[in-house]
DSSP file (Angstrom, degrees, kcal/mol; ACC not computed):
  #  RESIDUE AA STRUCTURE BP1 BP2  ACC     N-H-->O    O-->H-N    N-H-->O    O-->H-N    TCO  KAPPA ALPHA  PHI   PSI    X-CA   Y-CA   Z-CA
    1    1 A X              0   0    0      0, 0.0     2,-0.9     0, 0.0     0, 0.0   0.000 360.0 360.0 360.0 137.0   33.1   30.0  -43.0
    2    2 A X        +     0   0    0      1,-0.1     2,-0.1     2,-0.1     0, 0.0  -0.768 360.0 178.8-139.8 144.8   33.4   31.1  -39.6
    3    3 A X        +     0   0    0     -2,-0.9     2,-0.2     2,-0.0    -1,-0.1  -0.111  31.5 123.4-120.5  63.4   35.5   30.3  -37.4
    4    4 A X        -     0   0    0      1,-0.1     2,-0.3    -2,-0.1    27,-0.1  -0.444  63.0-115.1 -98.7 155.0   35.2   32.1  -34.1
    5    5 A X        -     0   0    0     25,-0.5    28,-2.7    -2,-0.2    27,-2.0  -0.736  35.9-174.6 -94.8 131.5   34.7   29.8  -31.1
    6    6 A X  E     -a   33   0A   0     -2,-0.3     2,-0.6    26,-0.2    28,-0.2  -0.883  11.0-177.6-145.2 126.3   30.9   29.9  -28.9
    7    7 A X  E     -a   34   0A   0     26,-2.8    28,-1.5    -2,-0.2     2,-0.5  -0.961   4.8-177.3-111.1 130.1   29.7   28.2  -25.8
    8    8 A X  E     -a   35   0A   0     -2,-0.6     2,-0.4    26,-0.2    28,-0.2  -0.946   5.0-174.0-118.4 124.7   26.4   28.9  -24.9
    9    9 A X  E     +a   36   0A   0     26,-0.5    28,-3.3    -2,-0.5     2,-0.3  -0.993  20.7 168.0-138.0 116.1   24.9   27.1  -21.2
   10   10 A X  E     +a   37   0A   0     -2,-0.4    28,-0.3    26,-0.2    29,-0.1  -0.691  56.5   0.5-119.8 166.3   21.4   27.9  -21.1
   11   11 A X  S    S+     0   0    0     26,-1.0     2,-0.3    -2,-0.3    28,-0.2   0.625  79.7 143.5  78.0  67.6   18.5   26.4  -18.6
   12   12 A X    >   +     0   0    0     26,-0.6     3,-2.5     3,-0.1    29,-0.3  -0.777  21.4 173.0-118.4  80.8   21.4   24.1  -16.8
   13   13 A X  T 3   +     0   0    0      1,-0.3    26,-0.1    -2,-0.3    -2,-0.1   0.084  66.4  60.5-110.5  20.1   19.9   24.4  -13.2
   14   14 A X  T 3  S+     0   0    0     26,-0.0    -1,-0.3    27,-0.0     2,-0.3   0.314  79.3  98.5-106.4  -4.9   22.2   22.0  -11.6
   15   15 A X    <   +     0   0    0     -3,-2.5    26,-0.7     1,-0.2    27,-0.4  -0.809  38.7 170.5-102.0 155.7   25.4   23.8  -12.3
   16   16 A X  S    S+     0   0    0      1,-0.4    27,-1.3    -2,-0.3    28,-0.4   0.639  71.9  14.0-110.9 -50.9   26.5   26.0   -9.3
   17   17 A X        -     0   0    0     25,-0.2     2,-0.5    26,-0.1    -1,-0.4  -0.927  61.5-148.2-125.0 151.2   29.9   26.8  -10.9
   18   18 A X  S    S+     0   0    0     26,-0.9    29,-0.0    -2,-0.3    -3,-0.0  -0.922  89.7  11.7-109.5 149.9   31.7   26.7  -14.2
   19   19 A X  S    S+     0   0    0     -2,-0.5    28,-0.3    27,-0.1    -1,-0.2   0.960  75.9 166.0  70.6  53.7   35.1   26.2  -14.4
   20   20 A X        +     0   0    0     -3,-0.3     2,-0.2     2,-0.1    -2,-0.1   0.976  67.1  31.5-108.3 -55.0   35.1   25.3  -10.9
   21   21 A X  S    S-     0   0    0      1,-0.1     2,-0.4    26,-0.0    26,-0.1  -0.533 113.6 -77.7-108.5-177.7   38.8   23.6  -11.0
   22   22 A X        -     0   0    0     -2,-0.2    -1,-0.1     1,-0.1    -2,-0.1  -0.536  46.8-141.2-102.5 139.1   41.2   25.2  -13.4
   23   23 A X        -     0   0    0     -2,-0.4     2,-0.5    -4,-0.1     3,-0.1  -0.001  28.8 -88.7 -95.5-159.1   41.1   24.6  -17.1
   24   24 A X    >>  -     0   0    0      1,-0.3     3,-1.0    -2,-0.1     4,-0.9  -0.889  31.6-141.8-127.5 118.0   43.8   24.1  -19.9
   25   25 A X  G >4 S+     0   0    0     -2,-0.5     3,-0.7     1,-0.2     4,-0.5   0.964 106.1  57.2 -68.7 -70.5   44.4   27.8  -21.1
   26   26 A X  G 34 S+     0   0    0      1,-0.2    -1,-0.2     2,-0.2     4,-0.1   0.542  93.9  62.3 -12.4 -44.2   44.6   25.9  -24.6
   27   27 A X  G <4 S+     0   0    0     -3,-1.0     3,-0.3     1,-0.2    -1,-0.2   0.998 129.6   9.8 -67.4 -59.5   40.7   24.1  -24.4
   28   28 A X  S X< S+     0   0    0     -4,-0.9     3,-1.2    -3,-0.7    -1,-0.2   0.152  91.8 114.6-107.6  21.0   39.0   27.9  -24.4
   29   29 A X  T 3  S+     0   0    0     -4,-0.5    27,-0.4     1,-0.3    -1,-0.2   0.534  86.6  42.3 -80.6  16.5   42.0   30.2  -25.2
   30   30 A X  T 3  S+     0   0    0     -3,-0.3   -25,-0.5    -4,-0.1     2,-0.5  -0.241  79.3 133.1-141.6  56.5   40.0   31.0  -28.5
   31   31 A X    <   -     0   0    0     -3,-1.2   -25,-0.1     1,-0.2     3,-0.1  -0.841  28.4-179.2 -96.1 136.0   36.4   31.4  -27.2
   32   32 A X        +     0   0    0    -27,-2.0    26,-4.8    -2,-0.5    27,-1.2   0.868  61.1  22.4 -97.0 -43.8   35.1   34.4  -28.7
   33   33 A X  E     -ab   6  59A   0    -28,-2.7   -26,-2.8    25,-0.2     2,-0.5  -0.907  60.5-165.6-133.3 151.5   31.6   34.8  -27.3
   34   34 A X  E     -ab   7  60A   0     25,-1.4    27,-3.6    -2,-0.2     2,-0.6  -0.939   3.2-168.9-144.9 111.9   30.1   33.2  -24.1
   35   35 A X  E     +ab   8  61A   0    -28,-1.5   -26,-0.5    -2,-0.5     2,-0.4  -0.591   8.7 175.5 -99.1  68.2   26.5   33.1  -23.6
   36   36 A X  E     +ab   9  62A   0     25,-2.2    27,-2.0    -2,-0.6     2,-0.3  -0.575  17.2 141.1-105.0 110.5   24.9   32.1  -19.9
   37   37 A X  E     +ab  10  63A   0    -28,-3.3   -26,-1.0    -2,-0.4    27,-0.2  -0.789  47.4  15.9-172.7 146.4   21.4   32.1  -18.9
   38   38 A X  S    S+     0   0    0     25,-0.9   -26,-0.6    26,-0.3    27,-0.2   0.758  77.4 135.3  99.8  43.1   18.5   31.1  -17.4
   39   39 A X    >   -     0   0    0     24,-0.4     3,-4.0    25,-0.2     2,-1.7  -0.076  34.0-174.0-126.5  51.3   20.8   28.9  -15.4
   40   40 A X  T 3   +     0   0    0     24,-0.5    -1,-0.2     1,-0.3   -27,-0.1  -0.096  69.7  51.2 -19.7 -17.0   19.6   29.4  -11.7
   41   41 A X  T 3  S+     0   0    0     -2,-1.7     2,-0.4   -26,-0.7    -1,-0.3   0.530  83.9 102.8 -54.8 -58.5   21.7   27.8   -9.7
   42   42 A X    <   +     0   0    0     -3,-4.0    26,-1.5   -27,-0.4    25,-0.3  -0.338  36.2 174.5 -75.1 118.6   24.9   29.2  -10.8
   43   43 A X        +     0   0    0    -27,-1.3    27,-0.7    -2,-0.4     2,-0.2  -0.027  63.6  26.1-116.1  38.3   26.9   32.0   -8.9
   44   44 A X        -     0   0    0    -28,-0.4   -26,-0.9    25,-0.2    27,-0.2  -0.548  54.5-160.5-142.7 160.2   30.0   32.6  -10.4
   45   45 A X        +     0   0    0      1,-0.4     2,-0.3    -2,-0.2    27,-0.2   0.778  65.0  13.7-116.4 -21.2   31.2   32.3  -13.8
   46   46 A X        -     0   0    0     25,-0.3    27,-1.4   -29,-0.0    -1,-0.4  -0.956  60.9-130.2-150.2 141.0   35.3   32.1  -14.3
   47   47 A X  B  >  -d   73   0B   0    -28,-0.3     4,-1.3    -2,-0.3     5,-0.3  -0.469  37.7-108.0 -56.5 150.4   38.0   31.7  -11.9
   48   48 A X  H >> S+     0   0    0     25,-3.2     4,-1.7    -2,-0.2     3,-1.4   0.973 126.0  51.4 -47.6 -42.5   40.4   34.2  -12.3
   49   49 A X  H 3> S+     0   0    0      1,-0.3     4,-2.6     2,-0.2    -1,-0.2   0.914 114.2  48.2 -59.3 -29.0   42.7   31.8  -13.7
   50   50 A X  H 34 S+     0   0    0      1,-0.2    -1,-0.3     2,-0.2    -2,-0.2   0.840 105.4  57.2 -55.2 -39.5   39.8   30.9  -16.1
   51   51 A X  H X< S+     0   0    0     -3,-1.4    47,-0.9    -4,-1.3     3,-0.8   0.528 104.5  53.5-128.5 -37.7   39.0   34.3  -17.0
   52   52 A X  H 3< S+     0   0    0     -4,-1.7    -1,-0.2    -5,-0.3    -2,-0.2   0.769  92.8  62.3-107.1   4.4   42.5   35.1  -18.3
   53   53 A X  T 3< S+     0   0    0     -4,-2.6    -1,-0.2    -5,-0.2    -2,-0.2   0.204  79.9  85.6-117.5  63.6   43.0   32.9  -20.4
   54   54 A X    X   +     0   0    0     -3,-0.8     3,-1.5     1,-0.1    46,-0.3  -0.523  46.6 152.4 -97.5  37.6   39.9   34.0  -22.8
   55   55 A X  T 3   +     0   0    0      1,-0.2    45,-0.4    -3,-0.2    -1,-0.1   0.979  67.0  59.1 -48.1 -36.1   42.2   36.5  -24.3
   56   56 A X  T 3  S+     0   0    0    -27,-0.4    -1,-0.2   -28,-0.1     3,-0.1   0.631  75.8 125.4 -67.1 -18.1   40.0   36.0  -27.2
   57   57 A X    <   +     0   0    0     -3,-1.5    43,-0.3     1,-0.2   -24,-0.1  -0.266  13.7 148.2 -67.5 127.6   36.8   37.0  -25.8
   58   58 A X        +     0   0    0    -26,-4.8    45,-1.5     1,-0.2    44,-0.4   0.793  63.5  55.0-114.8 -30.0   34.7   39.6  -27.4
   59   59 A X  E     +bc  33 103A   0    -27,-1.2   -25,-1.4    43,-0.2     2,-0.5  -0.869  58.8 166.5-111.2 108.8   31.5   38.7  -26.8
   60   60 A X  E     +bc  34 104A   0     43,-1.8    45,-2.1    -2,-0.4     2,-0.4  -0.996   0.8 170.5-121.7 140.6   29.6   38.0  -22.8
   61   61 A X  E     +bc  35 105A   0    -27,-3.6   -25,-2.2    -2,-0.5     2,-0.3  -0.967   3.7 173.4-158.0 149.2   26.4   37.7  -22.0
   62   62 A X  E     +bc  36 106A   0     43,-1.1    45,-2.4    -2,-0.4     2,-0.3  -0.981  15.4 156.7-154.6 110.3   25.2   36.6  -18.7
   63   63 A X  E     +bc  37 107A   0    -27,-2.0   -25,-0.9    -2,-0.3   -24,-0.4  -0.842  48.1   8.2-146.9-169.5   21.2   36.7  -17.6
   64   64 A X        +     0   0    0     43,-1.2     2,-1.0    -2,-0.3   -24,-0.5   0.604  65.2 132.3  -7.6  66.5   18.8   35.2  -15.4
   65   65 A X        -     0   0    0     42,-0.3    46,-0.4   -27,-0.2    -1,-0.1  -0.903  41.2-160.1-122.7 106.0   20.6   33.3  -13.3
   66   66 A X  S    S+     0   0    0     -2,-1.0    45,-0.2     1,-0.2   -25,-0.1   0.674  84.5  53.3 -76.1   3.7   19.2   34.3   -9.9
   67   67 A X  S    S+     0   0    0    -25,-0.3   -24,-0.2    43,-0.1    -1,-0.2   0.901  70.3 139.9 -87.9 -67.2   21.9   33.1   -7.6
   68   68 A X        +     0   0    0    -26,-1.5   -25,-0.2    43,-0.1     3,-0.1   0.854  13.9 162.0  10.4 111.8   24.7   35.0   -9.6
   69   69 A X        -     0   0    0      1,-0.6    44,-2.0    43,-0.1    45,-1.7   0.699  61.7  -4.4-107.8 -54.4   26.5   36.1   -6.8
   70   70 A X  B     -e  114   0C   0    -27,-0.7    -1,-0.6    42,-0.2    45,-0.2  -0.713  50.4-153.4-118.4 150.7   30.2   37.0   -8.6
   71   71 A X  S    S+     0   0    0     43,-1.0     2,-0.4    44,-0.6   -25,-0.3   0.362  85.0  20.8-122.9   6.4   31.5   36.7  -12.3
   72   72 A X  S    S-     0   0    0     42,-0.5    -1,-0.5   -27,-0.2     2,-0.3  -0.805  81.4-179.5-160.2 116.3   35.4   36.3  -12.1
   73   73 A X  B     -d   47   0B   0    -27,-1.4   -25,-3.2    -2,-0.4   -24,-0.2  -0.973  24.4-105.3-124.1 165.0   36.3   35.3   -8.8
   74   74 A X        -     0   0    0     -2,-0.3     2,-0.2   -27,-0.2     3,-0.1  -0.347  32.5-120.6 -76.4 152.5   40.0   34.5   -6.9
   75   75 A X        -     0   0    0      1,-0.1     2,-0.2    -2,-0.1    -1,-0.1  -0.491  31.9-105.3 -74.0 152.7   41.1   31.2   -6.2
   76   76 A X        -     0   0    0     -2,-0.2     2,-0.7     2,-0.0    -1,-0.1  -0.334  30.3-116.3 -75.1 163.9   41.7   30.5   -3.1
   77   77 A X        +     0   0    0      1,-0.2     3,-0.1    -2,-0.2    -1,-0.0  -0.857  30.2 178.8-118.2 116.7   45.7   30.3   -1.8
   78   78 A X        +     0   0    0     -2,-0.7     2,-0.3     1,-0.3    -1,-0.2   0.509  64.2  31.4 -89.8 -23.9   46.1   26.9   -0.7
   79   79 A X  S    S-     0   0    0      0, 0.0     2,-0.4     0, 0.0    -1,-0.3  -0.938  95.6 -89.8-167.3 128.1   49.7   27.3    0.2
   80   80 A X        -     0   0    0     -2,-0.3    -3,-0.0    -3,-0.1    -2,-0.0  -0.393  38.3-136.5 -13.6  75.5   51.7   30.1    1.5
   81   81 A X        -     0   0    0     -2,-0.4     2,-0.4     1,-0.1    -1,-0.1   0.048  19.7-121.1 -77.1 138.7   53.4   32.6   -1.4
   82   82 A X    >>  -     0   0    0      1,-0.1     3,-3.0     4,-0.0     4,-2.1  -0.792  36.9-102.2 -85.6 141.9   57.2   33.8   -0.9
   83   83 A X  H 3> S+     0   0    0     -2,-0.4     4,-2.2     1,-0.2    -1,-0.1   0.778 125.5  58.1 -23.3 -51.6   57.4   37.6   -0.7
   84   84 A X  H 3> S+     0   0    0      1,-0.3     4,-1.5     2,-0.2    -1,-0.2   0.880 109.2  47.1 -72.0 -22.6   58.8   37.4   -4.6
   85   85 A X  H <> S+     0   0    0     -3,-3.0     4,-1.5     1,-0.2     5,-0.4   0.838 107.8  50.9 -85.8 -12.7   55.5   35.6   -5.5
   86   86 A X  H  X S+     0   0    0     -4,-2.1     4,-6.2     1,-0.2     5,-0.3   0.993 106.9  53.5 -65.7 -41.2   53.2   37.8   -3.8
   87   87 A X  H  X S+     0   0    0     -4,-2.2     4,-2.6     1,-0.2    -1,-0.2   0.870 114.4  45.4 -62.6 -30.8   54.9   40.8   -5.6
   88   88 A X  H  X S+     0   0    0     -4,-1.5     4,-2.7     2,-0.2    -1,-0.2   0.855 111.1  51.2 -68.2 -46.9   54.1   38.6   -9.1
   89   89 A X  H  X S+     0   0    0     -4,-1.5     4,-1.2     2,-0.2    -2,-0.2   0.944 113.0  46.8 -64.0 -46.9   50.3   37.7   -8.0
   90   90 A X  H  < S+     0   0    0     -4,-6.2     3,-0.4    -5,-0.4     4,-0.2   0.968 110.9  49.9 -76.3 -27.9   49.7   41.6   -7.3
   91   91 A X  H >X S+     0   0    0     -4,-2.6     3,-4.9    -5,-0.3     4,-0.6   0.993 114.6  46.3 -54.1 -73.6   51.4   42.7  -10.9
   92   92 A X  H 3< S+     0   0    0     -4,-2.7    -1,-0.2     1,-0.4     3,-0.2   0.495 106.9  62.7 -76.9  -7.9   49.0   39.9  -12.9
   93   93 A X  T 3< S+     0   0    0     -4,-1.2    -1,-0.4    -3,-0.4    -2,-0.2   0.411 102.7  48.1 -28.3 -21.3   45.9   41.3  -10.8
   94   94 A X  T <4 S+     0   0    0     -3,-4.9    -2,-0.2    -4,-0.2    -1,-0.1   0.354  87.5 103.9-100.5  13.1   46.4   44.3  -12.3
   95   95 A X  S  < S-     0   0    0     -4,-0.6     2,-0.4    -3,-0.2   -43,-0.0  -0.211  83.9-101.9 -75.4 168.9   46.6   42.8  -16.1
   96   96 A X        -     0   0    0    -44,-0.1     3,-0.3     0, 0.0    -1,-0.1  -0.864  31.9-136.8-108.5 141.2   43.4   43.5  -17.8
   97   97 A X  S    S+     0   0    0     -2,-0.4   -45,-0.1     1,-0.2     4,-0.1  -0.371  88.1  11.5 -79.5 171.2   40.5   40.4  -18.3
   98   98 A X  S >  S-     0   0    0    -47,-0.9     3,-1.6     1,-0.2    -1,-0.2   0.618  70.1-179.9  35.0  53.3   39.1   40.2  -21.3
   99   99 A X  T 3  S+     0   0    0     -3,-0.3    -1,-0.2     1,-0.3   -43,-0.1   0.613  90.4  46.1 -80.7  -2.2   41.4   42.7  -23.8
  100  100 A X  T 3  S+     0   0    0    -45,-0.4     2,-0.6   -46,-0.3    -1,-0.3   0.530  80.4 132.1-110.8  21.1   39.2   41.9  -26.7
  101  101 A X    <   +     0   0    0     -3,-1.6   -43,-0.2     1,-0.1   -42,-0.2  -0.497  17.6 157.5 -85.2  73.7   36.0   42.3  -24.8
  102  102 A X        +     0   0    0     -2,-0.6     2,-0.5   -44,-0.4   -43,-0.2   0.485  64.9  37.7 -86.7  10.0   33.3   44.7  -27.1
  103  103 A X  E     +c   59   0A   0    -45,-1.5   -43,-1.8     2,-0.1     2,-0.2  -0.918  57.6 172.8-154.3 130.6   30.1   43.7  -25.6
  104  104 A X  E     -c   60   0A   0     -2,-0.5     2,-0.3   -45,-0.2   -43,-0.2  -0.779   5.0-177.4-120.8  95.2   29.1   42.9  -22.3
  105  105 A X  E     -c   61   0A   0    -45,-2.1   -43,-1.1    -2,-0.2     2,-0.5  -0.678   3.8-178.6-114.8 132.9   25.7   42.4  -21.4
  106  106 A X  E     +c   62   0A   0     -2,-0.3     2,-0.3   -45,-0.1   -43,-0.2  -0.983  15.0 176.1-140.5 128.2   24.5   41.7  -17.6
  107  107 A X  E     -c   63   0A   0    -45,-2.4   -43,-1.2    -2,-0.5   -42,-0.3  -0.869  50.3 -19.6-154.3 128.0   20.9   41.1  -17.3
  108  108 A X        +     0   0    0     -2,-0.3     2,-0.4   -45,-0.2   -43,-0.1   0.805  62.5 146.7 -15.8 108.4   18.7   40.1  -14.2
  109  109 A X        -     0   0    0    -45,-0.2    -1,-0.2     1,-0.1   -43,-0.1  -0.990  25.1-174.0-147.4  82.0   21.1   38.7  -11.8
  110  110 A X  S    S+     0   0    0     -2,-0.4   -44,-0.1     1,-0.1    -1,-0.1   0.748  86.3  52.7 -55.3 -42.8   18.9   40.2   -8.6
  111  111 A X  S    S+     0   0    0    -46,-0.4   -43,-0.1   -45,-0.2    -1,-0.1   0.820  71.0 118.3 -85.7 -24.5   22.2   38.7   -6.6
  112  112 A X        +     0   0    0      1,-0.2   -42,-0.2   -42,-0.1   -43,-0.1   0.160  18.0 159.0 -36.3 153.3   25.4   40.3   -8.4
  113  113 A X  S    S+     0   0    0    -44,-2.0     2,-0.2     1,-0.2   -43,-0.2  -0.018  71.2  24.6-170.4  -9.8   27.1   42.2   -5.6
  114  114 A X  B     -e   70   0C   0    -45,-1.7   -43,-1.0     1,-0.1   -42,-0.5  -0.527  45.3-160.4-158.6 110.0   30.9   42.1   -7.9
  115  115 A X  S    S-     0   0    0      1,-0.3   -44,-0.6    -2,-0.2     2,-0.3   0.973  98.0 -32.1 -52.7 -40.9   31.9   41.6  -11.7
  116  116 A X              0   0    0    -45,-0.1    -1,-0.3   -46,-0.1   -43,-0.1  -0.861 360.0 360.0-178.0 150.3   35.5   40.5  -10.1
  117  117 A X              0   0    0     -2,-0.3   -44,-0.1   -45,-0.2    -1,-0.1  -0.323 360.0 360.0-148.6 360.0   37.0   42.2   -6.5
C-alpha cells in the first residue's frame, strides 16, 4: 500500500490562488507530489510560508495555467520587523524549498516571469 500523499487541481478556472492565507504546516507537511493544470485563472502557487513546509515534496508539476504569473511567492510584511527579526527572515530565505524535490516539470505558463524572487 502506498502511502505517499497527492493533490492534484486540474481545470479549476475560478481559483486565482492556492494557499492564499497561510496553512497548518501539519495539513500538507507530507505531500509528496503536487499536480496543477489547466487551471487558467491561477497565478501563483505557494506562499513562501506554504512552500516550506512541503519538506516532503518530491514530485511538481505545473501546466497550462495561462495567468501563472509566480510559483512561491513572499508574504507581504504587515507589520514592521525588529533588526533581530530581519536578520532571522534573511537566514530562512536562504533555506532551500523543496529538499526532497526530484522532478519538476513547468509546462506552458506563457506568463511565468519567477519560480520564487
Amino acid at each position: 500500500l502506498d502511502s505517499s500523499m497527492m493533490l492534484r487541481l486540474h481545470e479549476q478556472k475560478n481559483v486565482i490562488e492556492m494557499w492564499a492565507n497561510q496553512i497548518q504546516t501539519s495539513s500538507f507537511s507530507k505531500l509528496e507530489i503536487l499536480k496543477v493544470g489547466s487551471c487558467n485563472n491561477l497565478r501563483q502557487v505557494f506562499y513562501l510560508s506554504a512552500a516550506r513546509a512541503l519538506m516532503h515534496l518530491q514530485y511538481l508539476e505545473i501546466g497550462n495555467c495561462l495567468a501563472m504569473e509566480e510559483v512561491v511567492v513572499k508574504e507581504e510584511k504587515k507589520v514592521v520587523m525588529k533588526e533581530e527579526n530581519e536578520a532571522e527572515d534573511e537566514r530562512r530565505m536562504n533555506e532551500i524549498l523543496f529538499p526532497q524535490l526530484g522532478h519538476l516539470e513547468l509546462d506552458n505558463l506563457p506568463k511565468l516571469w519567477s519560480f520564487f524572487q
